[in-house]
N, C-alpha and C positions, 0 to 999 in steps of 0.2 A: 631620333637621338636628341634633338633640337629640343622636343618637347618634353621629352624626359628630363631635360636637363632646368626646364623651365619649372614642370612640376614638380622636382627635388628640391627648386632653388623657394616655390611658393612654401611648400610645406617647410622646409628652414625659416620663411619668414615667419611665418605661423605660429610656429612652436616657439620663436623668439619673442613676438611682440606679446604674447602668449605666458611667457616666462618673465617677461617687463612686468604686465599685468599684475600678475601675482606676487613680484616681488611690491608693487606700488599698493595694496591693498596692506592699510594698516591696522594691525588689532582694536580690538574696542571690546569690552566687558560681555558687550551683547553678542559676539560673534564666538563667544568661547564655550569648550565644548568643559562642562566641569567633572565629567568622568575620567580628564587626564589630569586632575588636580592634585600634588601641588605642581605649579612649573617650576622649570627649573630657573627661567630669569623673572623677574620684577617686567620687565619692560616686555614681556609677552601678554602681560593682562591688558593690556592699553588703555590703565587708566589716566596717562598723561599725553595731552601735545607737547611740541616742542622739545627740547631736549630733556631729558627725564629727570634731573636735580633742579630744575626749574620748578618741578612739582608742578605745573599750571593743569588743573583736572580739564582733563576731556569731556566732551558732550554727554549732558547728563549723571558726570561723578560730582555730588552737591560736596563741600565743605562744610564740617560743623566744627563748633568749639564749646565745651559743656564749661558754666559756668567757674565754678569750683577745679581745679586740676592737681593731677597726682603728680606728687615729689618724682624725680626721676633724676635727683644729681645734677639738679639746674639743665637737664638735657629742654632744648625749643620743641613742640611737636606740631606737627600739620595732620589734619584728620579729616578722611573724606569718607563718605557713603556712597555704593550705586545698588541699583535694584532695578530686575527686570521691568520690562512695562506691563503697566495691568494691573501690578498689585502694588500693594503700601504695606506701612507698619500699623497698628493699632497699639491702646494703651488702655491700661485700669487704676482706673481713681484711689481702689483699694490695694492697688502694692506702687505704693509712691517709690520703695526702695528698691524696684526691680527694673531689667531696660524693657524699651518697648520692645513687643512682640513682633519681628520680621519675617517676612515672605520666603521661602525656599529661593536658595540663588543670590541672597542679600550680602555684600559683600562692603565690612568693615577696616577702613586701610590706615595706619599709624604708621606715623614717619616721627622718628627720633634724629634731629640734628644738634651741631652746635656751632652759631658765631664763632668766629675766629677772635673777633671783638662787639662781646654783647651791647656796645656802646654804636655798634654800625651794624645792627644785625641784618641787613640787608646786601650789606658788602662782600664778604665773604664766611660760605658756612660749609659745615662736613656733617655729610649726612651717616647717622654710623645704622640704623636697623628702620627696616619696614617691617611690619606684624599687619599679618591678616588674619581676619575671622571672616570663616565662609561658612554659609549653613547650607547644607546638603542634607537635602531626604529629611529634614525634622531637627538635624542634628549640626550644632556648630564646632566647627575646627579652626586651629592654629595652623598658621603654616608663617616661621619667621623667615624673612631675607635681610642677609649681610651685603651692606653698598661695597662695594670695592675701592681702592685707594683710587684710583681716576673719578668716582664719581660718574661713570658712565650708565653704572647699571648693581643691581643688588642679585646674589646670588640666594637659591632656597639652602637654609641649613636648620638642622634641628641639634645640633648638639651646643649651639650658645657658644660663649669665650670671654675671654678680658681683652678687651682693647686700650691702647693709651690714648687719654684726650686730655689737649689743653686748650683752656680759651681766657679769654682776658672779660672782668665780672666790669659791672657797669662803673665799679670807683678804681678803675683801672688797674684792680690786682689779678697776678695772674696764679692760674690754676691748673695743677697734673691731676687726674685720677687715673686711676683703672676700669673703664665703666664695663659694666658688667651685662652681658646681655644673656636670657635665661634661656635657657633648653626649653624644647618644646614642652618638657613633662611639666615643668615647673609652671609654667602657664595655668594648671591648671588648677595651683595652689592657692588664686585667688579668686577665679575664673568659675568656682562654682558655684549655685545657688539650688536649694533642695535637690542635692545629689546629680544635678545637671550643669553640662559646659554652658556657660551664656557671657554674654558680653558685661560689662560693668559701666562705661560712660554712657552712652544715648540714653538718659532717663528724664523723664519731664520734667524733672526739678534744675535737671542740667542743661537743660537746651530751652528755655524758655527766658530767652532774653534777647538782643541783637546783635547782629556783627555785617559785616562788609562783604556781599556779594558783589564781584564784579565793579558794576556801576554805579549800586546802590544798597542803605543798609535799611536790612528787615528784624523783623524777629525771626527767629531760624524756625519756632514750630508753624508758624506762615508760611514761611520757604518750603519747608516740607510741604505743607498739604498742596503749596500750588506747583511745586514738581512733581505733585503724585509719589508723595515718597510717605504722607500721613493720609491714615483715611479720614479725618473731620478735623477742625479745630478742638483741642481741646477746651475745656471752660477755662481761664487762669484763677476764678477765683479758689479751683480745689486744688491749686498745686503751690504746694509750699518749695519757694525757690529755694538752693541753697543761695552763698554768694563768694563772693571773691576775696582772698585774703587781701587783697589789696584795698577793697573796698571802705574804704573809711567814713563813709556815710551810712555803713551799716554798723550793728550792735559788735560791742568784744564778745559777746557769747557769742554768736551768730557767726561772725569769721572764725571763731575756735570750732567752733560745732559744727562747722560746713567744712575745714579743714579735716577733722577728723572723722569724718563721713567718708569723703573723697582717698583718702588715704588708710582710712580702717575700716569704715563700717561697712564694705564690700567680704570683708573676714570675721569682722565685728557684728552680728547680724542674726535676725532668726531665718534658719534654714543654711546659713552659710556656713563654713567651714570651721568657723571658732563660733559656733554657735553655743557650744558646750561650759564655756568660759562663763556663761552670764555676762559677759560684757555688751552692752547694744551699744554704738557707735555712731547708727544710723541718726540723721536728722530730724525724723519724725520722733525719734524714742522722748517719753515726758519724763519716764521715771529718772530722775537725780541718781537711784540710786544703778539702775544700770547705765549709767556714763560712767560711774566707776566712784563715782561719792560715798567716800567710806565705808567702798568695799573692799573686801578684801580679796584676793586675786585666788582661783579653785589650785592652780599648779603653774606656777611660773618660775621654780627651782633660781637660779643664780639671774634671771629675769626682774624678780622681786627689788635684789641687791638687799638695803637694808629696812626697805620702806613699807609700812603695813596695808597700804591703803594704795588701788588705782588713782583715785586722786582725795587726796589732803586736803579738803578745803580749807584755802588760805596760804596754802604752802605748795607753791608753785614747784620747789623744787626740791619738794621730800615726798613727791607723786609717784608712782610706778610708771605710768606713760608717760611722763616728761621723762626718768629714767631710762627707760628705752627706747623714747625716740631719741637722744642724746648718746645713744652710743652708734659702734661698728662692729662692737663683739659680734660676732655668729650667735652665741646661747643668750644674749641680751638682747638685739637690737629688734624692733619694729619698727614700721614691716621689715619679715624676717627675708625678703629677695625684693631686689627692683633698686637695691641704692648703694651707694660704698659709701660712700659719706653725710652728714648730717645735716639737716635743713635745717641751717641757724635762725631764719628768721619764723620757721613755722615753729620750732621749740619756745621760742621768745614769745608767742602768741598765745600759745595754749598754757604757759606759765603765767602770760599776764593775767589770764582769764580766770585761770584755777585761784590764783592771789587774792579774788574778787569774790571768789567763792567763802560762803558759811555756813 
Protein backbone atom coordinates (compact mmCIF):
# COMPACT_ATOMS: atom_id res chain seq x y z
CA UNK A 1 0.00 0.00 0.00
CA UNK A 2 3.12 2.18 1.01
CA UNK A 3 4.45 1.89 -2.40
CA UNK A 4 1.34 2.45 -4.16
CA UNK A 5 1.15 5.37 -2.53
CA UNK A 6 4.60 6.55 -3.39
CA UNK A 7 4.18 5.66 -7.02
CA UNK A 8 0.69 7.76 -7.28
CA UNK A 9 2.48 10.43 -5.45
CA UNK A 10 5.92 10.14 -8.36
CA UNK A 11 3.59 10.01 -11.24
CA UNK A 12 1.62 13.37 -9.74
CA UNK A 13 5.00 14.80 -9.52
CA UNK A 14 5.70 14.01 -13.11
CA UNK A 15 2.70 15.08 -14.74
CA UNK A 16 3.21 18.36 -12.66
CA UNK A 17 6.64 19.36 -13.27
CA UNK A 18 5.68 18.06 -16.64
CA UNK A 19 2.73 20.57 -16.90
CA UNK A 20 5.41 23.40 -15.42
CA UNK A 21 7.49 22.55 -18.52
CA UNK A 22 5.10 23.16 -20.99
CA UNK A 23 3.50 26.07 -19.46
CA UNK A 24 7.35 27.61 -19.32
CA UNK A 25 8.14 26.92 -23.04
CA UNK A 26 7.36 30.13 -24.94
CA UNK A 27 6.32 30.51 -28.59
CA UNK A 28 8.73 31.72 -31.18
CA UNK A 29 7.76 32.13 -35.14
CA UNK A 30 9.88 28.98 -35.69
CA UNK A 31 7.95 26.58 -33.54
CA UNK A 32 4.55 27.32 -35.19
CA UNK A 33 2.59 25.17 -36.92
CA UNK A 34 1.13 27.51 -39.95
CA UNK A 35 -1.76 25.10 -40.87
CA UNK A 36 -3.56 26.63 -37.93
CA UNK A 37 -3.17 30.03 -39.25
CA UNK A 38 -4.77 32.85 -38.47
CA UNK A 39 -4.48 32.61 -34.46
CA UNK A 40 -6.55 33.75 -32.60
CA UNK A 41 -4.21 36.14 -30.27
CA UNK A 42 -1.09 38.40 -31.48
CA UNK A 43 0.93 37.02 -28.55
CA UNK A 44 0.72 33.38 -29.76
CA UNK A 45 3.10 33.97 -32.68
CA UNK A 46 6.03 35.02 -30.35
CA UNK A 47 7.26 37.46 -32.23
CA UNK A 48 8.08 39.68 -29.06
CA UNK A 49 9.99 39.24 -25.68
CA UNK A 50 9.04 40.88 -22.79
CA UNK A 51 5.85 42.35 -22.47
CA UNK A 52 4.14 42.43 -25.78
CA UNK A 53 3.34 46.57 -26.36
CA UNK A 54 6.89 46.85 -25.67
CA UNK A 55 7.13 45.58 -29.25
CA UNK A 56 10.96 44.44 -28.45
CA UNK A 57 11.41 41.54 -31.44
CA UNK A 58 12.51 38.22 -30.38
CA UNK A 59 15.32 36.27 -31.63
CA UNK A 60 15.60 36.55 -35.11
CA UNK A 61 12.45 38.96 -35.93
CA UNK A 62 14.91 41.75 -37.86
CA UNK A 63 13.11 45.45 -37.92
CA UNK A 64 12.94 47.33 -40.98
CA UNK A 65 11.74 50.86 -41.85
CA UNK A 66 11.40 51.70 -45.74
CA UNK A 67 12.63 54.94 -46.62
CA UNK A 68 9.60 57.00 -47.93
CA UNK A 69 6.28 56.01 -45.69
CA UNK A 70 2.59 55.80 -46.27
CA UNK A 71 0.13 58.42 -44.78
CA UNK A 72 -1.86 56.73 -42.18
CA UNK A 73 -3.55 59.67 -40.16
CA UNK A 74 -0.22 60.58 -38.50
CA UNK A 75 -0.72 56.89 -37.06
CA UNK A 76 3.61 55.90 -35.62
CA UNK A 77 4.24 52.28 -37.15
CA UNK A 78 6.98 49.55 -35.96
CA UNK A 79 7.72 46.98 -38.81
CA UNK A 80 9.40 43.78 -38.33
CA UNK A 81 10.27 40.58 -40.61
CA UNK A 82 11.09 36.93 -39.66
CA UNK A 83 11.86 34.05 -42.02
CA UNK A 84 12.53 30.52 -41.57
CA UNK A 85 16.26 29.41 -41.54
CA UNK A 86 17.77 28.41 -44.66
CA UNK A 87 16.20 30.71 -46.94
CA UNK A 88 16.13 34.53 -47.90
CA UNK A 89 14.49 36.82 -50.06
CA UNK A 90 15.91 37.72 -53.63
CA UNK A 91 15.39 40.77 -55.96
CA UNK A 92 15.35 42.02 -59.64
CA UNK A 93 16.94 44.93 -60.89
CA UNK A 94 14.22 44.99 -63.51
CA UNK A 95 11.03 45.57 -61.41
CA UNK A 96 12.44 48.43 -59.05
CA UNK A 97 8.55 49.05 -58.30
CA UNK A 98 7.90 45.49 -56.95
CA UNK A 99 8.80 43.88 -53.19
CA UNK A 100 11.41 41.57 -52.97
CA UNK A 101 10.57 38.06 -53.63
CA UNK A 102 10.17 35.95 -50.04
CA UNK A 103 10.61 32.34 -48.95
CA UNK A 104 7.36 30.33 -48.19
CA UNK A 105 6.72 30.96 -44.15
CA UNK A 106 7.94 34.77 -44.51
CA UNK A 107 6.12 36.61 -42.14
CA UNK A 108 5.51 40.57 -42.42
CA UNK A 109 4.37 42.33 -39.12
CA UNK A 110 2.95 46.17 -38.90
CA UNK A 111 2.08 47.61 -35.85
CA UNK A 112 0.03 51.00 -35.95
CA UNK A 113 0.33 52.99 -32.81
CA UNK A 114 -0.12 56.45 -31.48
CA UNK A 115 1.91 58.79 -28.72
CA UNK A 116 -0.32 60.04 -26.37
CA UNK A 117 2.13 63.12 -26.94
CA UNK A 118 4.07 62.99 -30.25
CA UNK A 119 6.41 65.46 -28.40
CA UNK A 120 7.34 62.33 -25.91
CA UNK A 121 6.76 59.59 -28.19
CA UNK A 122 8.33 57.30 -26.06
CA UNK A 123 6.47 58.00 -22.95
CA UNK A 124 3.30 56.89 -23.44
CA UNK A 125 1.60 55.22 -26.62
CA UNK A 126 -1.72 53.07 -27.87
CA UNK A 127 -1.23 50.52 -29.93
CA UNK A 128 -4.54 50.39 -31.99
CA UNK A 129 -3.83 47.39 -35.14
CA UNK A 130 -1.15 44.65 -36.06
CA UNK A 131 -1.51 43.54 -39.86
CA UNK A 132 0.22 40.48 -40.86
CA UNK A 133 1.17 39.12 -44.22
CA UNK A 134 2.05 35.51 -44.30
CA UNK A 135 2.86 33.49 -47.48
CA UNK A 136 1.73 30.10 -47.36
CA UNK A 137 2.21 27.51 -50.31
CA UNK A 138 3.29 30.45 -52.87
CA UNK A 139 0.60 32.60 -51.75
CA UNK A 140 0.32 35.68 -49.36
CA UNK A 141 -2.30 36.55 -46.83
CA UNK A 142 -3.86 39.21 -44.44
CA UNK A 143 -4.66 38.29 -41.21
CA UNK A 144 -5.32 41.95 -39.14
CA UNK A 145 -5.33 41.95 -35.20
CA UNK A 146 -7.17 44.64 -32.85
CA UNK A 147 -4.86 45.59 -29.55
CA UNK A 148 -7.36 45.53 -26.77
CA UNK A 149 -7.85 48.65 -24.39
CA UNK A 150 -5.12 47.14 -21.72
CA UNK A 151 -2.73 46.90 -24.21
CA UNK A 152 -2.06 43.42 -23.21
CA UNK A 153 -2.57 41.55 -26.34
CA UNK A 154 -4.29 42.06 -30.02
CA UNK A 155 -7.20 39.94 -30.94
CA UNK A 156 -7.49 38.22 -34.96
CA UNK A 157 -10.44 40.25 -36.58
CA UNK A 158 -11.25 40.62 -40.17
CA UNK A 159 -14.27 42.75 -40.20
CA UNK A 160 -12.17 46.29 -39.51
CA UNK A 161 -14.12 49.22 -37.35
CA UNK A 162 -13.81 53.01 -36.42
CA UNK A 163 -11.97 53.59 -33.22
CA UNK A 164 -11.60 56.94 -31.33
CA UNK A 165 -8.05 58.30 -31.09
CA UNK A 166 -6.60 61.29 -29.81
CA UNK A 167 -3.01 62.48 -29.31
CA UNK A 168 -1.36 65.68 -28.98
CA UNK A 169 0.74 66.84 -32.64
CA UNK A 170 4.45 68.02 -32.00
CA UNK A 171 3.09 72.09 -31.72
CA UNK A 172 1.05 70.91 -28.96
CA UNK A 173 -2.33 70.70 -30.56
CA UNK A 174 -4.53 68.33 -29.95
CA UNK A 175 -6.30 65.88 -32.19
CA UNK A 176 -9.80 63.38 -32.29
CA UNK A 177 -10.22 61.22 -35.33
CA UNK A 178 -12.08 58.24 -36.02
CA UNK A 179 -9.28 56.04 -37.37
CA UNK A 180 -10.34 53.61 -39.52
CA UNK A 181 -8.93 50.15 -39.67
CA UNK A 182 -9.86 48.21 -43.07
CA UNK A 183 -11.49 44.79 -43.26
CA UNK A 184 -9.60 42.18 -44.34
CA UNK A 185 -11.13 42.45 -48.24
CA UNK A 186 -10.02 45.77 -48.43
CA UNK A 187 -6.43 44.91 -47.92
CA UNK A 188 -6.59 43.74 -50.98
CA UNK A 189 -7.48 46.91 -52.78
CA UNK A 190 -3.99 48.16 -52.70
CA UNK A 191 -2.21 44.93 -52.00
CA UNK A 192 -2.32 43.76 -55.60
CA UNK A 193 0.26 43.65 -58.29
CA UNK A 194 -0.49 41.64 -61.75
CA UNK A 195 -3.54 40.17 -60.50
CA UNK A 196 -1.61 38.83 -57.27
CA UNK A 197 -1.72 39.46 -53.34
CA UNK A 198 1.97 40.72 -52.54
CA UNK A 199 3.23 42.98 -49.99
CA UNK A 200 4.05 46.85 -51.06
CA UNK A 201 6.95 48.22 -48.62
CA UNK A 202 10.19 45.79 -48.43
CA UNK A 203 11.35 47.03 -51.90
CA UNK A 204 14.99 47.98 -52.71
CA UNK A 205 14.37 51.42 -53.27
CA UNK A 206 12.83 51.41 -49.71
CA UNK A 207 15.24 49.73 -47.64
CA UNK A 208 18.30 50.80 -48.85
CA UNK A 209 19.49 53.19 -46.32
CA UNK A 210 20.41 52.90 -42.35
CA UNK A 211 18.73 52.77 -39.08
CA UNK A 212 19.30 51.48 -35.53
CA UNK A 213 19.84 47.80 -34.75
CA UNK A 214 19.98 47.27 -31.32
CA UNK A 215 23.68 48.44 -30.53
CA UNK A 216 24.47 49.52 -33.84
CA UNK A 217 23.31 51.27 -37.05
CA UNK A 218 23.71 49.54 -40.50
CA UNK A 219 22.30 49.81 -43.76
CA UNK A 220 19.28 47.53 -43.43
CA UNK A 221 19.90 45.66 -47.10
CA UNK A 222 23.40 44.59 -45.12
CA UNK A 223 21.40 43.65 -42.13
CA UNK A 224 19.51 41.55 -44.26
CA UNK A 225 22.09 39.53 -46.00
CA UNK A 226 23.91 39.04 -42.73
CA UNK A 227 20.83 37.65 -41.04
CA UNK A 228 20.20 35.49 -43.90
CA UNK A 229 17.16 37.19 -44.61
CA UNK A 230 18.81 38.62 -48.34
CA UNK A 231 20.45 36.18 -50.55
CA UNK A 232 23.63 38.63 -51.88
CA UNK A 233 24.17 42.31 -51.50
CA UNK A 234 22.65 44.07 -54.02
CA UNK A 235 24.71 46.53 -56.33
CA UNK A 236 23.40 50.08 -54.99
CA UNK A 237 24.53 51.72 -57.94
CA UNK A 238 21.07 50.06 -59.81
CA UNK A 239 18.65 51.07 -57.23
CA UNK A 240 17.24 54.29 -57.56
CA UNK A 241 16.35 55.24 -53.81
CA UNK A 242 13.17 56.89 -53.07
CA UNK A 243 13.65 59.54 -49.99
CA UNK A 244 11.96 61.02 -47.10
CA UNK A 245 9.52 63.83 -47.17
CA UNK A 246 11.46 65.22 -44.45
CA UNK A 247 14.51 65.16 -46.18
CA UNK A 248 15.67 68.52 -47.19
CA UNK A 249 18.89 67.78 -48.72
CA UNK A 250 17.10 66.05 -51.29
CA UNK A 251 15.32 67.72 -54.52
CA UNK A 252 11.32 69.25 -54.34
CA UNK A 253 10.72 66.75 -57.07
CA UNK A 254 12.25 63.87 -55.52
CA UNK A 255 10.34 64.32 -52.02
CA UNK A 256 7.07 64.90 -54.19
CA UNK A 257 7.75 62.00 -56.43
CA UNK A 258 8.91 59.67 -53.52
CA UNK A 259 5.71 60.77 -51.73
CA UNK A 260 3.55 59.85 -54.35
CA UNK A 261 5.09 56.50 -55.04
CA UNK A 262 4.78 55.48 -51.47
CA UNK A 263 1.25 56.58 -51.15
CA UNK A 264 -0.09 56.00 -54.95
CA UNK A 265 2.10 54.32 -57.18
CA UNK A 266 1.36 51.03 -55.37
CA UNK A 267 -2.36 51.63 -57.30
CA UNK A 268 -0.82 54.00 -59.47
CA UNK A 269 1.25 51.56 -61.54
CA UNK A 270 1.56 49.06 -64.43
CA UNK A 271 -0.03 45.86 -63.56
CA UNK A 272 -1.60 47.41 -60.38
CA UNK A 273 -4.95 48.02 -59.76
CA UNK A 274 -5.42 51.62 -61.22
CA UNK A 275 -3.24 50.53 -63.91
CA UNK A 276 -6.12 51.51 -66.35
CA UNK A 277 -6.14 55.06 -65.34
CA UNK A 278 -2.71 55.89 -67.40
CA UNK A 279 -1.61 57.36 -64.41
CA UNK A 280 2.13 55.95 -63.23
CA UNK A 281 3.04 57.29 -59.96
CA UNK A 282 5.77 55.08 -59.43
CA UNK A 283 9.36 56.72 -59.06
CA UNK A 284 11.13 55.11 -61.78
CA UNK A 285 8.22 56.49 -64.44
CA UNK A 286 10.24 59.39 -66.93
CA UNK A 287 7.21 60.31 -68.79
CA UNK A 288 5.92 63.93 -67.30
CA UNK A 289 3.17 62.91 -69.01
CA UNK A 290 2.07 59.81 -66.94
CA UNK A 291 2.61 61.67 -63.42
CA UNK A 292 -0.48 63.34 -64.68
CA UNK A 293 1.24 66.62 -66.63
CA UNK A 294 -1.60 67.69 -68.60
CA UNK A 295 -3.34 64.93 -68.46
CA UNK A 296 -6.47 64.57 -68.49
CA UNK A 297 -7.93 62.05 -66.07
CA UNK A 298 -9.80 58.60 -68.32
CA UNK A 299 -13.10 58.59 -65.43
CA UNK A 300 -12.80 60.44 -62.24
CA UNK A 301 -16.58 61.58 -62.16
CA UNK A 302 -17.05 64.19 -59.15
CA UNK A 303 -13.12 63.16 -58.40
CA UNK A 304 -12.06 65.62 -61.15
CA UNK A 305 -14.10 68.52 -59.20
CA UNK A 306 -13.48 71.29 -61.57
CA UNK A 307 -10.00 70.83 -62.79
CA UNK A 308 -8.87 69.57 -66.38
CA UNK A 309 -5.74 68.22 -65.70
CA UNK A 310 -3.94 65.57 -62.89
CA UNK A 311 -1.57 68.22 -62.61
CA UNK A 312 -1.48 71.92 -63.94
CA UNK A 313 1.87 72.68 -64.24
CA UNK A 314 2.28 75.60 -62.26
CA UNK A 315 -0.89 75.39 -60.54
CA UNK A 316 -0.45 73.69 -57.47
CA UNK A 317 -3.90 74.04 -56.63
CA UNK A 318 -6.11 73.64 -59.80
CA UNK A 319 -4.41 69.94 -59.91
CA UNK A 320 -6.68 66.86 -59.76
CA UNK A 321 -4.33 65.18 -57.11
CA UNK A 322 -3.71 67.88 -55.05
CA UNK A 323 -7.68 67.89 -55.19
CA UNK A 324 -8.09 64.64 -54.04
CA UNK A 325 -5.56 64.31 -51.71
CA UNK A 326 -7.09 67.35 -49.99
CA UNK A 327 -10.27 65.93 -49.42
CA UNK A 328 -12.39 63.27 -46.93
CA UNK A 329 -15.33 62.86 -49.39
CA UNK A 330 -15.65 59.04 -50.08
CA UNK A 331 -16.25 59.71 -54.19
CA UNK A 332 -13.19 62.25 -54.00
CA UNK A 333 -10.55 61.52 -51.77
CA UNK A 334 -7.23 59.62 -52.52
CA UNK A 335 -6.21 57.00 -51.46
CA UNK A 336 -9.72 55.95 -51.50
CA UNK A 337 -9.06 53.73 -47.70
CA UNK A 338 -6.26 53.97 -45.18
CA UNK A 339 -6.95 57.70 -43.95
CA UNK A 340 -10.00 59.91 -42.44
CA UNK A 341 -8.15 62.91 -42.63
CA UNK A 342 -5.73 64.90 -44.73
CA UNK A 343 -2.02 64.96 -44.76
CA UNK A 344 -1.41 68.72 -44.64
CA UNK A 345 1.87 68.73 -44.84
CA UNK A 346 2.22 66.08 -47.90
CA UNK A 347 -0.55 68.24 -49.96
CA UNK A 348 1.64 71.38 -49.28
CA UNK A 349 4.64 69.46 -50.90
CA UNK A 350 3.25 68.14 -53.81
CA UNK A 351 1.55 71.70 -54.51
CA UNK A 352 4.82 73.22 -54.06
CA UNK A 353 6.39 70.97 -56.48
CA UNK A 354 3.61 71.09 -59.26
CA UNK A 355 4.00 75.20 -58.77
CA UNK A 356 7.55 74.53 -60.11
CA UNK A 357 6.29 72.76 -62.75
CA UNK A 358 6.08 74.04 -66.80
Amino acid sequence: MRSFKFLVFGLVLVISVQSCFKKAVKSHPSTLDFAQFPLKNLSEYGFYDGTLNEMKPAEGVLEYEPIATLFTDYAFKKRFVWMPDGVAANYDYNKPNAALDFPDKSILIKNFYYPADFRKPDVEKRIIETRLLVKINGKWEAYPYLWNAEQTDAKYKVTGGSYDVSWIDENGEKHDIKYAMPNKNQCKSCHYQDGVFTPIGPKLKQLNHEIVFGDHKENQLKEWVKSGYLSSMPDQSKIINLVSIHDTSATLANRARSYLDVNCGHCHSDGAPAASSGLRLNFEENDPYHWGVKKSPVAAGIGAGTFLYDINPGHGDESIITFRMNSTNPGIMMPEIGRVSIHKEGVALVKEWINTLE
